[in-house]
C-alpha positions as a Markdown table, in Angstrom:
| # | Residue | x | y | z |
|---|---|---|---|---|
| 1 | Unk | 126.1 | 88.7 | 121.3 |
| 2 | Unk | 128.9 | 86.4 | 122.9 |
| 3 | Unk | 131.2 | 85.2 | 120.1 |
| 4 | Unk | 132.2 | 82.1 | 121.7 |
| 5 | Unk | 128.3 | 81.4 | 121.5 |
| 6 | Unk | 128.4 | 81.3 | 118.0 |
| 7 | Unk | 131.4 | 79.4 | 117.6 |
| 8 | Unk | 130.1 | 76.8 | 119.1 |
| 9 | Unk | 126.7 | 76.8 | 117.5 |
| 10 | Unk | 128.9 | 76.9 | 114.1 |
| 11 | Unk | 131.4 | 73.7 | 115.4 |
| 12 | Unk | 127.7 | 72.2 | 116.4 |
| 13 | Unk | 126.4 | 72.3 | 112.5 |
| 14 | Unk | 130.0 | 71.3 | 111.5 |
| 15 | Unk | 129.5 | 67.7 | 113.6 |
| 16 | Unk | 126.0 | 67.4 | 112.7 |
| 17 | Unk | 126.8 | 67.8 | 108.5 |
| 18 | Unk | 129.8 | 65.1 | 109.5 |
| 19 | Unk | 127.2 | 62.9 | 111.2 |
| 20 | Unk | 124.5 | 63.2 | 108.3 |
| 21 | Unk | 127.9 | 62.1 | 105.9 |
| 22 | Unk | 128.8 | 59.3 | 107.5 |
| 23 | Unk | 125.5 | 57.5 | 108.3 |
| 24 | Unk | 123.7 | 58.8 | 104.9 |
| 25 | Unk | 120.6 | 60.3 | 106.6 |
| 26 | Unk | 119.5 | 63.8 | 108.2 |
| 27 | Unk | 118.5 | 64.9 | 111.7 |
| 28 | Unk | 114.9 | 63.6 | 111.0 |
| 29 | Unk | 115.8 | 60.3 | 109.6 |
| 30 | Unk | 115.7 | 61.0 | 106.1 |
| 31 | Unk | 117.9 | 59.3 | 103.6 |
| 32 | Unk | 120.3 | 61.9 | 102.4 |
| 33 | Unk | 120.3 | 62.1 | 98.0 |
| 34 | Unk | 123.2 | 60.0 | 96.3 |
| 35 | Unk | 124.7 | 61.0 | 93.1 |
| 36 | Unk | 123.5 | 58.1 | 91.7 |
| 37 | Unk | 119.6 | 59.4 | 92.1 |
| 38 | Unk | 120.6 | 63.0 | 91.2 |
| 39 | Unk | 122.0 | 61.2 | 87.6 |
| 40 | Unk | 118.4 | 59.3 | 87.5 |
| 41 | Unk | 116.6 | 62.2 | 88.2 |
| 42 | Unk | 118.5 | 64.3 | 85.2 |
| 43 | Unk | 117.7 | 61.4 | 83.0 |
| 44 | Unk | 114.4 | 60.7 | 83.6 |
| 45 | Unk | 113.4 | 64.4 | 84.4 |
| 46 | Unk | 110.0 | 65.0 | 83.2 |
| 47 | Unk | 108.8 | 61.4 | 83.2 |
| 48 | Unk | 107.7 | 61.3 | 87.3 |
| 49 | Unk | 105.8 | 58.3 | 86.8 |
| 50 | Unk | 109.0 | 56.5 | 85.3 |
| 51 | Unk | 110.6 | 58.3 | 88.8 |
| 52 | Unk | 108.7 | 57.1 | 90.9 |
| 53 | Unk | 108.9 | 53.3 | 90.1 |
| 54 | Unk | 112.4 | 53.6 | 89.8 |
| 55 | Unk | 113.2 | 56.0 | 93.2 |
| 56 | Unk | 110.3 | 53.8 | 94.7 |
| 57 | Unk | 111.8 | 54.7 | 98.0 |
| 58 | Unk | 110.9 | 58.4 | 97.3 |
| 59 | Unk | 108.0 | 60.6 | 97.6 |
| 60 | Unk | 106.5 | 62.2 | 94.6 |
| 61 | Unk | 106.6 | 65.7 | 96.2 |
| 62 | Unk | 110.0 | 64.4 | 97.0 |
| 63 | Unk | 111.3 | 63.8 | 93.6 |
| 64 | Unk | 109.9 | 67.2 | 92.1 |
| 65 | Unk | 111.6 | 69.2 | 95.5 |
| 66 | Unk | 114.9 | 67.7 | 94.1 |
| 67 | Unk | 114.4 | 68.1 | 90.5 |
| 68 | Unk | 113.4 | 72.2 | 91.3 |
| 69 | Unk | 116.6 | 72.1 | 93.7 |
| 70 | Unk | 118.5 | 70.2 | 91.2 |
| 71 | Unk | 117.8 | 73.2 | 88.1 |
| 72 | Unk | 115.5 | 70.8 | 86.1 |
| 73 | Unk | 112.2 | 72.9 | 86.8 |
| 74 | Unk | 111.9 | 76.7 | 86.5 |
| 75 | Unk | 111.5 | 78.3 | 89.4 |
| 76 | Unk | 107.6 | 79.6 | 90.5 |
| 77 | Unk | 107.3 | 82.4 | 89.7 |
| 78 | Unk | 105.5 | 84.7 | 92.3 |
| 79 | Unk | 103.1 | 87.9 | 91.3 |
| 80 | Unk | 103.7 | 90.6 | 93.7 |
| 81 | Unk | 101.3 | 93.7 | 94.3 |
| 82 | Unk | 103.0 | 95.7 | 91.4 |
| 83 | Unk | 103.2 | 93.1 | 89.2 |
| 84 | Unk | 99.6 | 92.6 | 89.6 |
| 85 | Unk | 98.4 | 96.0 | 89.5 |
| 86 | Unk | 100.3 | 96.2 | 86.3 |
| 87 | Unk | 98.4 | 93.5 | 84.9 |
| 88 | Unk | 95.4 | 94.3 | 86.2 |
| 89 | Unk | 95.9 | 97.9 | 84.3 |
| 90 | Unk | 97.3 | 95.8 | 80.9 |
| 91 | Unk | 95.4 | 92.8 | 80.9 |
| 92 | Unk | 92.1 | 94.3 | 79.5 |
| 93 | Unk | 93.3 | 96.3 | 76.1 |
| 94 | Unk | 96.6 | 95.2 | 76.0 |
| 95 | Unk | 97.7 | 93.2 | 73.0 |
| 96 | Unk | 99.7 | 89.9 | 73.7 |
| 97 | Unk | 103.2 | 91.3 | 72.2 |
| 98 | Unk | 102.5 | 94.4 | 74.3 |
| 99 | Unk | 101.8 | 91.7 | 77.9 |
| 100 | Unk | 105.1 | 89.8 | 76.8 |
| 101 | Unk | 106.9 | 93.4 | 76.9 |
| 102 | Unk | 105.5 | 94.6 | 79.9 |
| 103 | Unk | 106.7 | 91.3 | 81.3 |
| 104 | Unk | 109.8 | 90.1 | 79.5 |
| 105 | Unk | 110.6 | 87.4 | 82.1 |
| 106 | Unk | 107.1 | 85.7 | 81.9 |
| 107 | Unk | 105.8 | 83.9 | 79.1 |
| 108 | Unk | 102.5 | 84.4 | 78.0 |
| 109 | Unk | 100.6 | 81.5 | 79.5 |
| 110 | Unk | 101.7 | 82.2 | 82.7 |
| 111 | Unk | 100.6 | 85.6 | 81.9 |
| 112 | Unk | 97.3 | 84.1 | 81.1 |
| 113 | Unk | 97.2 | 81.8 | 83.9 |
| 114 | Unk | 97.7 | 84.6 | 86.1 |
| 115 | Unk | 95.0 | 86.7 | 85.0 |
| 116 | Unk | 92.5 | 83.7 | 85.6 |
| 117 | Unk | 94.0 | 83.5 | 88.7 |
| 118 | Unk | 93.3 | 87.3 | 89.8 |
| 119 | Unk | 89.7 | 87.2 | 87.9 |
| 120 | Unk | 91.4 | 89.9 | 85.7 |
| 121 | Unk | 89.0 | 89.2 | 81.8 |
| 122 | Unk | 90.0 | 90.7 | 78.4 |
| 123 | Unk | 87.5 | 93.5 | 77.1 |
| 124 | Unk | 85.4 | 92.2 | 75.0 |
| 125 | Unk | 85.8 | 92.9 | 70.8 |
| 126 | Unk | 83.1 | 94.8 | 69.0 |
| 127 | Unk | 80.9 | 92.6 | 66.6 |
| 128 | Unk | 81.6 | 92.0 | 63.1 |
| 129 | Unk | 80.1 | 94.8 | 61.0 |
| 130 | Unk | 78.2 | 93.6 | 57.9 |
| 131 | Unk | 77.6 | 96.0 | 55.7 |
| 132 | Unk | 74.0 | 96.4 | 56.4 |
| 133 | Unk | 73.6 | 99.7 | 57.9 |
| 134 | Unk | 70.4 | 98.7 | 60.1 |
| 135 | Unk | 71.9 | 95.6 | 61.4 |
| 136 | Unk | 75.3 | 97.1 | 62.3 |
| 137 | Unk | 73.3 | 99.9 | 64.2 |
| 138 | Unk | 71.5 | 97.4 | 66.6 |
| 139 | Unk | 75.0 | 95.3 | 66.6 |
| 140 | Unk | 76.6 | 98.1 | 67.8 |
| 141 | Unk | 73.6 | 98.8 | 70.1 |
| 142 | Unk | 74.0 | 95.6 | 71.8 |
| 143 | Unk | 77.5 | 96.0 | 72.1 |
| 144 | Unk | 77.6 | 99.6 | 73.8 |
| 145 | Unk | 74.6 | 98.0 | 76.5 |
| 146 | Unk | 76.3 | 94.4 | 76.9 |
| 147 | Unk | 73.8 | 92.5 | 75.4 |
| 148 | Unk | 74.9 | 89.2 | 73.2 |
| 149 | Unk | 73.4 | 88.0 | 70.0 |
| 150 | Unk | 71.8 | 85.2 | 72.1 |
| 151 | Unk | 70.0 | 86.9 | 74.2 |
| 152 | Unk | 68.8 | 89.6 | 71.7 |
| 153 | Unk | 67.2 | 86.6 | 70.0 |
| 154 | Unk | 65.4 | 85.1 | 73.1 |
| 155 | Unk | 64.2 | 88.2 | 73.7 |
| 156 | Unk | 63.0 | 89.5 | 70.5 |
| 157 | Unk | 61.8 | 85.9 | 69.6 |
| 158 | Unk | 63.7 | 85.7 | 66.3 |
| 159 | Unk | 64.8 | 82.3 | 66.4 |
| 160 | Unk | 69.2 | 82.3 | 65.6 |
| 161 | Unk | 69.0 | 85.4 | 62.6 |
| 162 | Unk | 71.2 | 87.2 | 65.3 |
| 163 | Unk | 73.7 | 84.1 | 66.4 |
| 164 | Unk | 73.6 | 82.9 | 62.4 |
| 165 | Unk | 72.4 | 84.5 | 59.9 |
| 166 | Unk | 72.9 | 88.2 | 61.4 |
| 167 | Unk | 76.2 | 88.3 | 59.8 |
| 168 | Unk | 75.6 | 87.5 | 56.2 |
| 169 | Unk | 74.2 | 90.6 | 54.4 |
| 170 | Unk | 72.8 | 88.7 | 51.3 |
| 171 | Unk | 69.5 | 88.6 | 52.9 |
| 172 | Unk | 68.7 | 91.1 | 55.8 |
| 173 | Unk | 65.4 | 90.0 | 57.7 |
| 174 | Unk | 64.2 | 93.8 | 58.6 |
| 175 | Unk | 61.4 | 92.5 | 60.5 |
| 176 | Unk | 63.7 | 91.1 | 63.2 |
| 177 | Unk | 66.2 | 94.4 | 63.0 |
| 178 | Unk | 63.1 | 96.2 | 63.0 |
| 179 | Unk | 62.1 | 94.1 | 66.4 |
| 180 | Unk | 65.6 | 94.4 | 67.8 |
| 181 | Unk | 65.3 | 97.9 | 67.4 |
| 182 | Unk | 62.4 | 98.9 | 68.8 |
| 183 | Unk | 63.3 | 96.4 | 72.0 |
| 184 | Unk | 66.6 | 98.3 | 72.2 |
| 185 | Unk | 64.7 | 101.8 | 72.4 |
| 186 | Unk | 65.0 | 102.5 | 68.7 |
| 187 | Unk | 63.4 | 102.4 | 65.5 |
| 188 | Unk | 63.8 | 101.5 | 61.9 |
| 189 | Unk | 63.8 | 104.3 | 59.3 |
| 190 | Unk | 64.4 | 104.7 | 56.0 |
| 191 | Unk | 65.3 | 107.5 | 53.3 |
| 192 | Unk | 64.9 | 108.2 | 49.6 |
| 193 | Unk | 67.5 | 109.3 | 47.7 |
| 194 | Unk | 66.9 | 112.6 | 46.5 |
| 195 | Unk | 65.9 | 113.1 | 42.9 |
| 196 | Unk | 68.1 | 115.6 | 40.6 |
């Protein structure tokens, strides 16, 4: 590479940044940002609309280039293939405090946000156990095969006793756990203390 080359390439950018100076706009024509706008813009920072009336000679996507340029905006953050293989492993057990320490320089709705992004979904928590021991066997039933209380009750035609009333135990209806059972491959027994 011939030094003089680049000296004159350099002395070439030197005139051009003189040029832009002097006449107040770039290469391409574009108005060069005053101090004057850079005070508005850290005034009126998160307020684009109020922006945008007054810079009315500005773009939006214009505006939130020079706030991100100016500091005023945190900078995207981007999710490369370890970070996302990381969350893909986290995201599905993984408590919140335990996301925000495996990623101390994320907050958790970006975490969130990223996971929608990905298709990454949170396993699923076990249903509420009631006390009942029947019920809490087919609960736990539908749970292990991925069945929901909703469609347990379509198909076992017991109105809502699953979506509503499943998990009060005043008042067990063992004709519908006796139905759920049996349509989930079980049945309903029950046993006699033993005398002494």
């Amino acid at each position: 590479m011939n030094l003089a080359y680049l000296a004159r390439g350099a002395a070439s950018a030197e005139r051009a940044r003189a040029r832009m100076l002097r006449s107040g706009y770039t290469v391409w024509g574009q108005k060069l940002w005053s101090e004057e706008e850079d005070l508005i813009c850290r005034l009126f920072h998160p307020d684009y609309f109020a922006l945008r009336q007054i810079l009315c000679n500005r773009t939006e996507r214009a505006i939130q280039a020079r706030c991100r340029k100016l500091g005023l905006v945190r900078p995207r953050q981007s999710w490369e293939w370890l970070a996302r293989q990381k969350l893909r492993k986290l995201y599905p057990e993984a408590t919140y405090d335990e996301l925000c320490a495996a990623f101390p320089d994320r907050d958790l709705q970006n975490i969130q946000a990223a996971a929608r992004y990905y298709g990454f979904k949170r396993k699923k928590k076990p249903y509420k156990l009631t006390g009942v021991p029947a019920l809490d066997a087919v609960r736990v039933r539908c749970y292990d095969v991925k069945i929901n209380m909703r469609e347990l009750d379509e198909d076992c035609r017991t109105k809502k006793y699953f979506q509503k009333r499943g998990c009060r135990t005043q008042y067990p209806n063992f004709r519908a756990i006796n139905r759920a059972a049996s349509y989930l491959g079980g049945y309903l027994d029950f046993h006699f203390p033993p005398e002494t």
